[in-house]
PAFI-646340 format. One record per residue (C-alpha): residue number from 0; x, y, z; residue in one letter. Coordinates in nm, 4 decimals. Last residue first. Layout:
N
<seq: NUM; u: X; v: Y; w: Z; type: A>
...
//
This chain:
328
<seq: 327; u: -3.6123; v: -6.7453; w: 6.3297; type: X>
<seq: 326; u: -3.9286; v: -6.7210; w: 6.1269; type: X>
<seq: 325; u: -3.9730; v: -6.3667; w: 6.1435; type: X>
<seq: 324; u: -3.6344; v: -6.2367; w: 6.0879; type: X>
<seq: 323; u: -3.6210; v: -6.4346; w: 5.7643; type: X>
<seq: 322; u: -3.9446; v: -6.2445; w: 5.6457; type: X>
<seq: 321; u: -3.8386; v: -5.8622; w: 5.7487; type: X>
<seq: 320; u: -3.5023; v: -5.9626; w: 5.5644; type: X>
<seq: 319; u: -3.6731; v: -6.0672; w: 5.2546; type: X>
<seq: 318; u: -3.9490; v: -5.7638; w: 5.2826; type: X>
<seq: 317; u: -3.6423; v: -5.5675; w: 5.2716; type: X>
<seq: 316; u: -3.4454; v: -5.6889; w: 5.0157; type: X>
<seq: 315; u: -3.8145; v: -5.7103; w: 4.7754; type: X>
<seq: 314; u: -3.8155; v: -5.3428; w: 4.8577; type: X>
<seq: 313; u: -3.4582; v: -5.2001; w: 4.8053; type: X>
<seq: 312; u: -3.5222; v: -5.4006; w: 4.4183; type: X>
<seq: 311; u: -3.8701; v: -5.1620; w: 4.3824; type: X>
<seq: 310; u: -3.6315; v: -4.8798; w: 4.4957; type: X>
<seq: 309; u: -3.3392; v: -4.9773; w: 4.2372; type: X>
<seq: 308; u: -3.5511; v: -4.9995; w: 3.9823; type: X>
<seq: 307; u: -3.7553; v: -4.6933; w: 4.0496; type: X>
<seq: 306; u: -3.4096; v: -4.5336; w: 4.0082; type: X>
<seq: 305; u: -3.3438; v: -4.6919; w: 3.7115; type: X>
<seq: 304; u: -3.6534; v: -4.6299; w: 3.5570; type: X>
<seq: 303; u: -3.6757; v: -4.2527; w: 3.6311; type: X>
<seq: 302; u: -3.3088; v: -4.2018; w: 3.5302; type: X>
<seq: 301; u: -3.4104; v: -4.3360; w: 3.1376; type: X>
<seq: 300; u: -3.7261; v: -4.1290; w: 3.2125; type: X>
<seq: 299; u: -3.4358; v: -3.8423; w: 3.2516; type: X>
<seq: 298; u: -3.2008; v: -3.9183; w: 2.9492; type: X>
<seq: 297; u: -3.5092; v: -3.9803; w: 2.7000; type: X>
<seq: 296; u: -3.6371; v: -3.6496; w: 2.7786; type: X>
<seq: 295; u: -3.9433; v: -3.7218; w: 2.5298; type: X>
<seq: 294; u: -3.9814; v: -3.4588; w: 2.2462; type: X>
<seq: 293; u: -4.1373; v: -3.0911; w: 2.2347; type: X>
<seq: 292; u: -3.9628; v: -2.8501; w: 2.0102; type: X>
<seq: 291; u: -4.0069; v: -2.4588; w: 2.0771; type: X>
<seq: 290; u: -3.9189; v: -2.2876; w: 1.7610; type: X>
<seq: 289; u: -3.5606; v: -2.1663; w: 1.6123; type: X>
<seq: 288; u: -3.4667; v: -2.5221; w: 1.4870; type: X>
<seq: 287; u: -3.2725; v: -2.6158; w: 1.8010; type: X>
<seq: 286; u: -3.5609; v: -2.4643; w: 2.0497; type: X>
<seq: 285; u: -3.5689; v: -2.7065; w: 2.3424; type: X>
<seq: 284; u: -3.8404; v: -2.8442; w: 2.5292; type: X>
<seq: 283; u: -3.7686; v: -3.2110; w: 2.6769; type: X>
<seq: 282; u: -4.0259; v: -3.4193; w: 2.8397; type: X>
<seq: 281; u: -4.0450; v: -3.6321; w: 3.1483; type: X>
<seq: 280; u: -4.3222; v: -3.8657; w: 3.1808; type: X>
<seq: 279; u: -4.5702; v: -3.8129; w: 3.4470; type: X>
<seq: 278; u: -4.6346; v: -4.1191; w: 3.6788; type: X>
<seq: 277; u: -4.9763; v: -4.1222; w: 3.8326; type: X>
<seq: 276; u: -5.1254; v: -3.7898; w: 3.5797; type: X>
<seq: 275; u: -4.9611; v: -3.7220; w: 3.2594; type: X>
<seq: 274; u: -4.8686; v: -4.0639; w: 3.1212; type: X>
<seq: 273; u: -5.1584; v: -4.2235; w: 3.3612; type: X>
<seq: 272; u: -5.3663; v: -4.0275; w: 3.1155; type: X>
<seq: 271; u: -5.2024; v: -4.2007; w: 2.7888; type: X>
<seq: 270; u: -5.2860; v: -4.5998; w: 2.9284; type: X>
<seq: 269; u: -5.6572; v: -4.4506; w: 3.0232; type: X>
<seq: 268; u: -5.7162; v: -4.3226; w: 2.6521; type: X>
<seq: 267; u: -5.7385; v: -3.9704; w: 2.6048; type: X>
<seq: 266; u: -6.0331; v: -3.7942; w: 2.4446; type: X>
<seq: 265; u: -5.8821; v: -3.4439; w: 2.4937; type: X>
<seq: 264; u: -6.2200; v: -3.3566; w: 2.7502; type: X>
<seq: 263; u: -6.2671; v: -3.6646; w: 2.8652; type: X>
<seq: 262; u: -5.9102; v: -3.7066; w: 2.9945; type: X>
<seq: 261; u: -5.8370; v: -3.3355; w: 3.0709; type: X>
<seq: 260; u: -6.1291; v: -3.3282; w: 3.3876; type: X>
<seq: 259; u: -5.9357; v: -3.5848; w: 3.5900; type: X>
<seq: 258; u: -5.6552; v: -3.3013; w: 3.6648; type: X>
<seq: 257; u: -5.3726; v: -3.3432; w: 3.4082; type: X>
<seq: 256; u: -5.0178; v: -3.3320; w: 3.5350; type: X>
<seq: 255; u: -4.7472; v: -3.2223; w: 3.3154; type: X>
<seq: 254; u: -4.3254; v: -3.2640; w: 3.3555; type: X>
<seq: 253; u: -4.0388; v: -3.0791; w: 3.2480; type: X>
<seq: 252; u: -3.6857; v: -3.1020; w: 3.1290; type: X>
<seq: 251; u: -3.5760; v: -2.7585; w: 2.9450; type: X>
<seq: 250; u: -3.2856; v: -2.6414; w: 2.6855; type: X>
<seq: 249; u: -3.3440; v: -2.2994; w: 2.5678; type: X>
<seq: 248; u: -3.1498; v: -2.1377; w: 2.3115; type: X>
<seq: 247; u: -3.1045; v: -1.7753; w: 2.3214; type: X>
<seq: 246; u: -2.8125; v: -1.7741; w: 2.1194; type: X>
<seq: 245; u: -2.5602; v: -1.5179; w: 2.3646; type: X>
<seq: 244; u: -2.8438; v: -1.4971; w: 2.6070; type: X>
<seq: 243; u: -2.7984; v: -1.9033; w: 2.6945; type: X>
<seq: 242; u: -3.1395; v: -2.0625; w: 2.8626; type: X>
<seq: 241; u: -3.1526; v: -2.3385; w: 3.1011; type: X>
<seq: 240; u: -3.4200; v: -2.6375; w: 3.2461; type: X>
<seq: 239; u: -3.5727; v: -2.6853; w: 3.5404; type: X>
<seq: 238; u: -3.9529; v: -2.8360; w: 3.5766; type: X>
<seq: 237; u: -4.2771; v: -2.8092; w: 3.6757; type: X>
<seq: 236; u: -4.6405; v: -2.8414; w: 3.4560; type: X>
<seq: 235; u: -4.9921; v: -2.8397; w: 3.5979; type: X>
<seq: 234; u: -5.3107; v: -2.9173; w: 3.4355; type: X>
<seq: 233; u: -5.6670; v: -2.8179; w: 3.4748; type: X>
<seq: 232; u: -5.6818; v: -2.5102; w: 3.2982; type: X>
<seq: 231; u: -5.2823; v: -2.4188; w: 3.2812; type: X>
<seq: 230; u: -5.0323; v: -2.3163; w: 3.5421; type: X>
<seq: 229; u: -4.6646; v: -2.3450; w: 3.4575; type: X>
<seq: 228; u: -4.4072; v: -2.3223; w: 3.7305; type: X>
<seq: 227; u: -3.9957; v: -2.3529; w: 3.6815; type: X>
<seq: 226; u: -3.7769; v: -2.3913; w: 4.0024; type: X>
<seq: 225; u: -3.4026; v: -2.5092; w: 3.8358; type: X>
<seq: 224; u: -3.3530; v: -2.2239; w: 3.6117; type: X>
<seq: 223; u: -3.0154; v: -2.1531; w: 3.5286; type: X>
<seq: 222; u: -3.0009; v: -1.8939; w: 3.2991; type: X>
<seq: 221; u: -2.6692; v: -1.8675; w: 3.1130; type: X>
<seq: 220; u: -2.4607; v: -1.5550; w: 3.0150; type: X>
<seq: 219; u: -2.1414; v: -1.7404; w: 3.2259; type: X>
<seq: 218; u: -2.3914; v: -1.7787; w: 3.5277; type: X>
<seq: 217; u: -2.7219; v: -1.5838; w: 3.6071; type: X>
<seq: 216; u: -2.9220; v: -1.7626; w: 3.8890; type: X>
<seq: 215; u: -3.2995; v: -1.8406; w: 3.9340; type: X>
<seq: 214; u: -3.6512; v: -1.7408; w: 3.8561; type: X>
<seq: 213; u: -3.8984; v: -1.8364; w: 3.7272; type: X>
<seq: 212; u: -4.3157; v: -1.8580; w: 3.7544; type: X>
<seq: 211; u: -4.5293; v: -1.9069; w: 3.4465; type: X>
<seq: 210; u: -4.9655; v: -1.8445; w: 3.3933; type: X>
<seq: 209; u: -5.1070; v: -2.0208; w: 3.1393; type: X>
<seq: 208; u: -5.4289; v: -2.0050; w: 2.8541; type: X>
<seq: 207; u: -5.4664; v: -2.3088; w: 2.7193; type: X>
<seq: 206; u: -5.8652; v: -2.2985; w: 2.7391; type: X>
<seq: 205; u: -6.0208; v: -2.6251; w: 2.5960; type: X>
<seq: 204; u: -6.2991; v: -2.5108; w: 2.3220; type: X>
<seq: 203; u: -6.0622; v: -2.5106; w: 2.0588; type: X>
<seq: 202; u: -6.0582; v: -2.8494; w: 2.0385; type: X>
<seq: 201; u: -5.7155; v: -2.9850; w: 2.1273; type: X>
<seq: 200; u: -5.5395; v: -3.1609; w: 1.7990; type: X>
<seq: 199; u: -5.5529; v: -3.5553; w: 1.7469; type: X>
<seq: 198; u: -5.3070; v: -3.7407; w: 1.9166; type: X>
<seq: 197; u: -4.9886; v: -3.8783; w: 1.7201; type: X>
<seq: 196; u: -5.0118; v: -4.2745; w: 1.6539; type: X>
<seq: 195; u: -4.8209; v: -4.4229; w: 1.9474; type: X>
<seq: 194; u: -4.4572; v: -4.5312; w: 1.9570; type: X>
<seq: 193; u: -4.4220; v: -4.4857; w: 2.3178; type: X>
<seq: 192; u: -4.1697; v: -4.2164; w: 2.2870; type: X>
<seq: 191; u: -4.2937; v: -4.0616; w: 1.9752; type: X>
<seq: 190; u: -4.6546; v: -4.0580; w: 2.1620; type: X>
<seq: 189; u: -4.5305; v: -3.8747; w: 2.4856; type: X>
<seq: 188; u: -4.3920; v: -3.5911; w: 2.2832; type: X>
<seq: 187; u: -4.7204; v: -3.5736; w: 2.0792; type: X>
<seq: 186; u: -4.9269; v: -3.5446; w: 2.4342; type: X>
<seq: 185; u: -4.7018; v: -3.2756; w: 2.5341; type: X>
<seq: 184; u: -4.6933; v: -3.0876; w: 2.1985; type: X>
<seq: 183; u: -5.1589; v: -3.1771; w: 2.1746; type: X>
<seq: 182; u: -5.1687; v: -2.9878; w: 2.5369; type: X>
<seq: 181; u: -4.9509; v: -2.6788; w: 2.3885; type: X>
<seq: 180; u: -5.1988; v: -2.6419; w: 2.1205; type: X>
<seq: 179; u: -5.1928; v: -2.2194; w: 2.0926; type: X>
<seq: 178; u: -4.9662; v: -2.2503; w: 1.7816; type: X>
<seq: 177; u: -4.9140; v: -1.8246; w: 1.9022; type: X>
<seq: 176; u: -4.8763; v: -1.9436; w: 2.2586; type: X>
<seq: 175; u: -5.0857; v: -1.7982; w: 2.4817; type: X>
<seq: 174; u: -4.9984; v: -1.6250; w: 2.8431; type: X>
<seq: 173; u: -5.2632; v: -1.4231; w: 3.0751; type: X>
<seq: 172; u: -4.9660; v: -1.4151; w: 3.3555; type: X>
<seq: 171; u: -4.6039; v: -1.4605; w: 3.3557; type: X>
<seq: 170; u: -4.3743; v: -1.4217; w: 3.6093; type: X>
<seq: 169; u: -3.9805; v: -1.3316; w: 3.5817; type: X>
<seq: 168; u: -3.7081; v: -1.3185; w: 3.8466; type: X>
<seq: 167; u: -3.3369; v: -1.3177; w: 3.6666; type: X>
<seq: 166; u: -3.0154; v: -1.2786; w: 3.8724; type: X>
<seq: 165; u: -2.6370; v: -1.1982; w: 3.8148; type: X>
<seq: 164; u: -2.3356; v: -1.3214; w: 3.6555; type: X>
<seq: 163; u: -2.2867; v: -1.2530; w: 3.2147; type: X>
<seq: 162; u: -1.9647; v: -1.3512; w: 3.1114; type: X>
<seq: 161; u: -2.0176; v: -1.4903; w: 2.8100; type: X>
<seq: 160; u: -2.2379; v: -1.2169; w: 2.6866; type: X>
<seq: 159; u: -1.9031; v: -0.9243; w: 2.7057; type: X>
<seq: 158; u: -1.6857; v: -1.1090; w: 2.4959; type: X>
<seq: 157; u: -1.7889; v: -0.9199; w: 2.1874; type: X>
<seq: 156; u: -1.7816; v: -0.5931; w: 2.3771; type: X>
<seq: 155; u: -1.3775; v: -0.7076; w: 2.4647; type: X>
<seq: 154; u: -1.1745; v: -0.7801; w: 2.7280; type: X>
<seq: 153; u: -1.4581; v: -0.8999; w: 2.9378; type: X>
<seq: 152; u: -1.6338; v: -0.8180; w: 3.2844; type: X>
<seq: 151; u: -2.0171; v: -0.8668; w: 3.3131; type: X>
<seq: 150; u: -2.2519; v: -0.7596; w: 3.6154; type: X>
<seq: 149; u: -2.6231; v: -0.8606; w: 3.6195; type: X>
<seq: 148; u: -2.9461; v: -0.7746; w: 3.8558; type: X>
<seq: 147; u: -3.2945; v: -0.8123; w: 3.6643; type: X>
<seq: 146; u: -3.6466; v: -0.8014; w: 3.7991; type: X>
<seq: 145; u: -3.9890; v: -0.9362; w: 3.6959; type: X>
<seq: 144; u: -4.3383; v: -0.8702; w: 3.4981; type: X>
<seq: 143; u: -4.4570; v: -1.0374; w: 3.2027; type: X>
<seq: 142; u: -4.8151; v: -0.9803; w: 3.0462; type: X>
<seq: 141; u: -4.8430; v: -1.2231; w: 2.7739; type: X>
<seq: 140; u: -4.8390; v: -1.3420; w: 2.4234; type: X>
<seq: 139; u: -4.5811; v: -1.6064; w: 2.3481; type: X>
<seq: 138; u: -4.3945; v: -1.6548; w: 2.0081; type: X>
<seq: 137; u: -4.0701; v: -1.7696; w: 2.1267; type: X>
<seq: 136; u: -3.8911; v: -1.6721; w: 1.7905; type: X>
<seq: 135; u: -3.6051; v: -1.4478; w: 1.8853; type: X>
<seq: 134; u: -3.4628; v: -1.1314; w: 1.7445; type: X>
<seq: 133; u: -3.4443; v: -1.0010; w: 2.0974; type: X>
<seq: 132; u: -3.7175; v: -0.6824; w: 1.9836; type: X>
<seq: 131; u: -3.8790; v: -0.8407; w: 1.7171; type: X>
<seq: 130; u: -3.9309; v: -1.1344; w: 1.9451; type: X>
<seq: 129; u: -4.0920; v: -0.8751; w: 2.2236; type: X>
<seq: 128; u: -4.3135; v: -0.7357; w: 1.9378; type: X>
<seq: 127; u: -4.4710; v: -1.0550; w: 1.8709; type: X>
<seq: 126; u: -4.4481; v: -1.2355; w: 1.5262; type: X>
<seq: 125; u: -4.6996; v: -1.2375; w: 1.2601; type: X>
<seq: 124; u: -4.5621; v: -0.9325; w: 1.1037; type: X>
<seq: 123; u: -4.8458; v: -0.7113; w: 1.1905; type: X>
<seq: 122; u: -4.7375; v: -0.7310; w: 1.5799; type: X>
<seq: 121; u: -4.8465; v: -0.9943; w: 1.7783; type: X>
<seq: 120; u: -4.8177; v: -0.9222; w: 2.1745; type: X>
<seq: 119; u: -4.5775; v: -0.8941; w: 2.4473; type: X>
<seq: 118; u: -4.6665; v: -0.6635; w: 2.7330; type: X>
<seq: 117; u: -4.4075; v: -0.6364; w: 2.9437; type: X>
<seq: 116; u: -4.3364; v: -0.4896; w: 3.3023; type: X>
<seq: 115; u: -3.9749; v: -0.4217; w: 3.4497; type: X>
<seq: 114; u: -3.9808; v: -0.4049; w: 3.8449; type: X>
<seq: 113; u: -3.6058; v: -0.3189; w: 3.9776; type: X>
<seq: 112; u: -3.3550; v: -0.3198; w: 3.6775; type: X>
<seq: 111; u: -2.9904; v: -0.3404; w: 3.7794; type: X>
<seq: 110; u: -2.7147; v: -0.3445; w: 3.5080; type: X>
<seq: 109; u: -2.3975; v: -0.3284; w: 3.6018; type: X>
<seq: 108; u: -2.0744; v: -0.3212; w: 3.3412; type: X>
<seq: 107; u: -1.7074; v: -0.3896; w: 3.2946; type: X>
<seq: 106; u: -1.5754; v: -0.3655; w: 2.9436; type: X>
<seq: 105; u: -1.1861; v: -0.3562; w: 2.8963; type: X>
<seq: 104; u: -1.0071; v: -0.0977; w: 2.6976; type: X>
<seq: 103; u: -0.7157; v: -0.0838; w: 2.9656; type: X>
<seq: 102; u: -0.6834; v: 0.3036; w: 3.0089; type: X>
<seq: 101; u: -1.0329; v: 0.4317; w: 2.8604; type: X>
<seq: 100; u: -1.2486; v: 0.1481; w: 2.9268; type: X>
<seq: 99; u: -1.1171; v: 0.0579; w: 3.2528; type: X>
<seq: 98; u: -1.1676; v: 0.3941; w: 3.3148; type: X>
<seq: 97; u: -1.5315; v: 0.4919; w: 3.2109; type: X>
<seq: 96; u: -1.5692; v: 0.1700; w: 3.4488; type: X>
<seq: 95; u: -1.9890; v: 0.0792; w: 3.3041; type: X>
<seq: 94; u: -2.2951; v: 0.1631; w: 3.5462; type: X>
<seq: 93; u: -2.6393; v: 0.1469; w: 3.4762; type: X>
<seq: 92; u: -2.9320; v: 0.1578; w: 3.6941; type: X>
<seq: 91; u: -3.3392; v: 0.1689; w: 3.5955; type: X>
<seq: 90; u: -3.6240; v: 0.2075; w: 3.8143; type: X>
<seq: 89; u: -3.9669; v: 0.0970; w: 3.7506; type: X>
<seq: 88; u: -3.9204; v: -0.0429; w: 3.3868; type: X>
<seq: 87; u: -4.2097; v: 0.0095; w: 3.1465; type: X>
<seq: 86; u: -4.1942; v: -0.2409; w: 2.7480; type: X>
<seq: 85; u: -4.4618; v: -0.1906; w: 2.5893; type: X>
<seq: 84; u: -4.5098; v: 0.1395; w: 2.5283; type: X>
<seq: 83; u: -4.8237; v: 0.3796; w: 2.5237; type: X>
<seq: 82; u: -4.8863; v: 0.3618; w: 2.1582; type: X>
<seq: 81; u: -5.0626; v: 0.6267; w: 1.9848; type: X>
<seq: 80; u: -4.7902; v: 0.7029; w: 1.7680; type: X>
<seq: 79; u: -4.7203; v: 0.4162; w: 1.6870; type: X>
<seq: 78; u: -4.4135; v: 0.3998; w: 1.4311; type: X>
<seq: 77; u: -4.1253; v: 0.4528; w: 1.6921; type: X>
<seq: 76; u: -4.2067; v: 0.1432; w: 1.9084; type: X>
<seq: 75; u: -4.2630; v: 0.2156; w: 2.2509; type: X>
<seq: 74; u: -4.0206; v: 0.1757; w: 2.5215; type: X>
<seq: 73; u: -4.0918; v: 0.3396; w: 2.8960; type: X>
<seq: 72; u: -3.8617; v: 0.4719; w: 3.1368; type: X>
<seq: 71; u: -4.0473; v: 0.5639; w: 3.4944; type: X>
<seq: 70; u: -3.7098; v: 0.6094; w: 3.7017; type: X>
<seq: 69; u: -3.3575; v: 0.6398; w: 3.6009; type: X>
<seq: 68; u: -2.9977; v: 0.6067; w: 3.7118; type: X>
<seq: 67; u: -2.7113; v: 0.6129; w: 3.4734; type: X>
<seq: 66; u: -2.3478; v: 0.5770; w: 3.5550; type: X>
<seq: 65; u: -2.0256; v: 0.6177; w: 3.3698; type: X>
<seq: 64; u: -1.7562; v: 0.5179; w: 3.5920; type: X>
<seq: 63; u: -1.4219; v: 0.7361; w: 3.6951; type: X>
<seq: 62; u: -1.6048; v: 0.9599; w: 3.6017; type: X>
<seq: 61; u: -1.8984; v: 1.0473; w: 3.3606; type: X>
<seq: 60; u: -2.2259; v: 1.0824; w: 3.6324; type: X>
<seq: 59; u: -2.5997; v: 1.0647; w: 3.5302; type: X>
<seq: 58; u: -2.8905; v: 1.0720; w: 3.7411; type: X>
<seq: 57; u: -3.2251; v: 1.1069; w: 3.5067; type: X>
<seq: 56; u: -3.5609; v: 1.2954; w: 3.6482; type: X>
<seq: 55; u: -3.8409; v: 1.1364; w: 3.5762; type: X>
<seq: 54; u: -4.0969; v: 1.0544; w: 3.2618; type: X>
<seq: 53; u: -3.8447; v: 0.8386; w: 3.0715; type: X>
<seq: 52; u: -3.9445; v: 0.7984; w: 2.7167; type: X>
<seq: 51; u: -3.6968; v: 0.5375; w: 2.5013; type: X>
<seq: 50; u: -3.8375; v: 0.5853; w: 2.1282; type: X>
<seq: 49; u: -3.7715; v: 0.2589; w: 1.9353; type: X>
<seq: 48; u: -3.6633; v: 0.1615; w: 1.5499; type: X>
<seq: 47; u: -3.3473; v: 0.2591; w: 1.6244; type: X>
<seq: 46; u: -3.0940; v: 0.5739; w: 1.5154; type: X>
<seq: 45; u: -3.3556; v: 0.8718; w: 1.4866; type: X>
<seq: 44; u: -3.6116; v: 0.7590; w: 1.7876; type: X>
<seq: 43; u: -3.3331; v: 0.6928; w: 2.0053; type: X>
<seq: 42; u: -3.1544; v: 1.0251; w: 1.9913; type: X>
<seq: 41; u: -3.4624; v: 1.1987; w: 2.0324; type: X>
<seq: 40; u: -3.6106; v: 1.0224; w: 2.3653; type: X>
<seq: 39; u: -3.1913; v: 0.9927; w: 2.4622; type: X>
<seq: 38; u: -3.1901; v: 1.4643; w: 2.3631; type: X>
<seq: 37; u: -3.4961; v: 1.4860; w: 2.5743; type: X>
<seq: 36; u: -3.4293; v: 1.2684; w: 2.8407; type: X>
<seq: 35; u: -3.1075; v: 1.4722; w: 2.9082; type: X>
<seq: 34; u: -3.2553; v: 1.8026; w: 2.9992; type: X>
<seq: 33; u: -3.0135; v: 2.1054; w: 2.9860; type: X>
<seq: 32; u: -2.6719; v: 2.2388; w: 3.0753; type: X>
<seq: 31; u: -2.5445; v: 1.9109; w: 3.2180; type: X>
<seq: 30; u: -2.6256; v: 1.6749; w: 2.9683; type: X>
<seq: 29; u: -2.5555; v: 1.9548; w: 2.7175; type: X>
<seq: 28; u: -2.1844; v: 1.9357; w: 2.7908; type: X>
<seq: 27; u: -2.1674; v: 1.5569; w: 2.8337; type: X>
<seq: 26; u: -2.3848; v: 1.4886; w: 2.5214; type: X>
<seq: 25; u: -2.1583; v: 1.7800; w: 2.2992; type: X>
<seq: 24; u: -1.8475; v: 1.5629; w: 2.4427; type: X>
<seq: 23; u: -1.9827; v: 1.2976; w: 2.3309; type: X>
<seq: 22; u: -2.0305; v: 1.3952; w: 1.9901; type: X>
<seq: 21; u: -1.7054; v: 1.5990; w: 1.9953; type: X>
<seq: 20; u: -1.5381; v: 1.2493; w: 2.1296; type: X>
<seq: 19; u: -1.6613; v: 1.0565; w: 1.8190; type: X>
<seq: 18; u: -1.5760; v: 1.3509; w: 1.5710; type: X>
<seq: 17; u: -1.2359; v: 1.3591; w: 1.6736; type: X>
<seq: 16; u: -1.2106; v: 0.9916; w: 1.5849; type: X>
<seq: 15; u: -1.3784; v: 0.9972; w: 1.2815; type: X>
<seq: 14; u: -1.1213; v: 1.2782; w: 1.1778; type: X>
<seq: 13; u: -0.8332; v: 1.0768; w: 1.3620; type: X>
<seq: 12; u: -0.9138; v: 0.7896; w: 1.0985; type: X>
<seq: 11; u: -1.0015; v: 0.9662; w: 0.7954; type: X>
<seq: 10; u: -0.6691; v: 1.1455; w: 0.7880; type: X>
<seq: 9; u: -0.4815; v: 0.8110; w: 0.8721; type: X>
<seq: 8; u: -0.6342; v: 0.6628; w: 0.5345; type: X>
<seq: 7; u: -0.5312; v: 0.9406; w: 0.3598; type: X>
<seq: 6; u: -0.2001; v: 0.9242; w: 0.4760; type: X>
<seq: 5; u: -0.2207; v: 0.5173; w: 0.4285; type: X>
<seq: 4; u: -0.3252; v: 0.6007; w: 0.0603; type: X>
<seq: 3; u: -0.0780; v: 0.8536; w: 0.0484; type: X>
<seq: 2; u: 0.2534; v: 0.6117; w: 0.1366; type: X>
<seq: 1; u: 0.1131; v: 0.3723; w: -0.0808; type: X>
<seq: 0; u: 0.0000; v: 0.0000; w: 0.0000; type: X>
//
């Protein structure tokens, strides 16, 4: 390469660079001089496809660490006007070392949100706006409430997702799934393991409307999840199970219990009900192909049966002793 090519490439280098700092330096000067919420409301509108409103007062410090405290901040989607937000956070914290950054250019960060509240919903592109947020493809519908507490230290922004620590507490209530034939998944899962013919699809007049409880620990970027609740009409589901922020996969071992009032009403055979009721088999929900797969956990009914095993073999060892103690 030329010796005026890498001039001119060094000329366009320190004039991005100077332009950089006079952009934040114009953010830090007006910060102080005026409103800040304002200039992120405006700033966020122009650049995403999301206005950021915050209706309270904003805390904001440079040095040595960069922190941002907020109260009332509410994301709507740009292009509705009308639209309240759907996405409200009680009380927002940031902090990031300004000089760790500057003198080391590593990334250390805290992130505290107390009380967020979503309302996830189908958008005009047949997906909801929460997955058009995260770029994901869960596809529930819901009103989801919770907290968040994380910290992250990496060498690099790219780095940063792996190294995720912290907390997650999430409910959610008035959920549907956009397939909306979560009982007819279970019962299909349960078929491919006992070589059944698949089950015939819920009638829309069954409810599967649900309500979720989880929470759990933050570790690496990973959500471990070992208490999860799901309340449906007449049916109960529990499990643990994981899901990694850097792909958002989700990797999940649970179990269902139908009340007696399922059987008649998703025409299941006696055999099929015991399935989900006396001895509930285990089932894996993962998302490998982008959507929520349902197939048998073959690892944990595989535990199951071995452990049941070994109790029904404790037994008979038992009830052998108890009997040769009795005739001596």
């Amino acid at each position: 390469m030329n010796t005026s090519v890498m001039k001119m490439l060094g000329k366009a280098l320190f004039v991005l660079t100077s332009f950089f700092f006079l952009c934040v330096l114009l953010f830090i000067v007006s910060s102080k001089l005026f409103s800040v919420r304002p200039i992120i409301s405006w700033a966020s509108k122009t650049f995403t496809e999301y206005e950021i409103l915050i209706h309270e007062e904003v805390s904001i410090n440079y040095f040595p660490y960069l922190e941002f405290d907020a109260k009332n901040v509410v994301l709507k989607e740009s292009d509705r006007v009308t639209s309240d937000g759907f996405i409200k956070i009680n009380h927002l914290e940031f902090q990031i070392n300004t000089k760790k950054l500057i003198t080391q250019q590593s990334v250390t960060i805290k992130i505290s949100i107390d009380g967020f509240d979503v309302v996830s919903k189908l958008n005009d592109v047949h997906s909801t706006n929460l997955d058009t947020l995260l770029s994901t493809n869960f596809d529930i519908e819901g009103h989801i409430v919770g907290s968040l507490e994380i910290g992250a230290s990496a060498e690099s922004w790219s780095e940063l997702n792996e190294n995720i620590n912290g907390t997650l507490e999430l409910s959610v209530d008035n959920g549907l799934w956009k397939d909306d034939d979560i009982f007819y998944m279970l019962r299909r899962a349960r078929a491919i393991y006992k070589r059944d013919e698949d089950p015939e699809y819920t009638e829309k007049t069954v409810k599967q409307e649900f309500n979720i409880q989880a929470s759990g620990n933050i570790i690496d970027g990973i959500f471990v999840n070992d208490n999860f609740k799901m309340k449906m009409p007449y049916s109960n589901i529990t499990g643990s199970g994981t899901i990694n922020f850097s792909s958002m996969s989700v990797d999940y071992s649970i179990q269902a219990i139908f009340d007696d009032e399922l059987k008649s009403a998703l025409k299941m055979t006696h055999e099929e009900f015991l399935d989900f009721n006396e001895k509930p088999l285990p089932i894996r929900v993962t998302n490998q192909s982008g959507k929520l797969e349902f197939r048998p956990d073959i690892e944990n009914i595989f535990r199951n049966d071995v452990e049941d095993a070994l109790l029904e073999q404790e037994e008979r060892l038992k009830e052998s002793i108890r009997k040769s103690l009795t005739y001596q």
